[in-house]
C-alpha positions, -999 to +999 in steps of 0.1 A: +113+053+082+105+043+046+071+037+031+061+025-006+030+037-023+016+019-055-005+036-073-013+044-110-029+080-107-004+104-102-022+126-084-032+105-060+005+093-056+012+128-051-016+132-023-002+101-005+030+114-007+023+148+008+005+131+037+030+115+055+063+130+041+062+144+069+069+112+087+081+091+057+108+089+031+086+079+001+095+058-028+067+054-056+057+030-083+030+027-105+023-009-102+027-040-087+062-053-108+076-024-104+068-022-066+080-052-061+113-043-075+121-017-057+108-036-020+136-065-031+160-037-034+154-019-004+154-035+028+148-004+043+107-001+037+086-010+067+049+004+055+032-004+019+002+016+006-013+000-026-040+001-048-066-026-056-071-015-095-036-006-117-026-018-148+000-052-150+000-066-117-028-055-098-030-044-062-045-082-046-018-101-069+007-075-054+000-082-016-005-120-023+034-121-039+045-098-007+028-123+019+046-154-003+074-144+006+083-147+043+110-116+046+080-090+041+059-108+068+067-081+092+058-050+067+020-035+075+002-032+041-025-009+038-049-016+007-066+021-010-093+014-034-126+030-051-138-009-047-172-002-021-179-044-026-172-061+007-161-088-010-132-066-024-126-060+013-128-099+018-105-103-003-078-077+002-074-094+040-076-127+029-044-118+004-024-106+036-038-062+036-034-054+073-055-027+070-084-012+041-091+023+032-116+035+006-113+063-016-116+086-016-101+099+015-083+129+033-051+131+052-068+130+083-086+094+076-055+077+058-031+092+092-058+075+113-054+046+092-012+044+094-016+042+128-037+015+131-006-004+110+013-003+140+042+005+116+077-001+137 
């Protein structure tokens, strides 16, 4: 199974990565445009990881273009951010985020949170 994480921070890519590898083939990209490029070129991907704050295309205007288009209905999105406002949270589900995780958090917390996703 694929999953996509968008983040900036590389190191935090990397963590991501590292924590469900194990589970996950694992493209990256560092913001939304880019992420975007790489779902419409691989139909594979059934689980997206994204940040609320990156540069170009931010994380909300990245899940609000996924949910526009019907195709990626079916993909569980999972929104990370340093954001604590629950209007940030508001707003992440409101743009189509399945589920919210703030950072910053450990493998154990963001595994407990992939399952939640329900990712088939």
């Amino acid at each position: 199974m694929q999953a996509l994480v968008v983040e900036d921070e590389q190191d935090v890519r990397s963590f991501v990565k590292r924590s469900i590898e194990h589970k996950y083939i694992v493209s990256e990209a560092k913001e939304g445009e880019e992420a975007l490029n790489l779902l419409k070129n691989n139909n594979a991907i059934k689980m997206i990881l994204v940040d609320w704050n990156m540069p170009g295309m931010n994380g909300h205007n990245f899940v609000k273009a996924v949910r526009a288009n019907k195709i990626y209905d079916n993909i569980p999105i999972l929104m990370m951010t340093s954001e604590k406002g629950m209007d940030t949270v508001v707003q992440a589900l409101n743009a189509g985020a399945n589920e919210y995780l703030m950072k910053p958090f450990t493998t154990e917390t963001l595994l407990k949170k992939i399952s939640m996703l329900k990712v088939t």
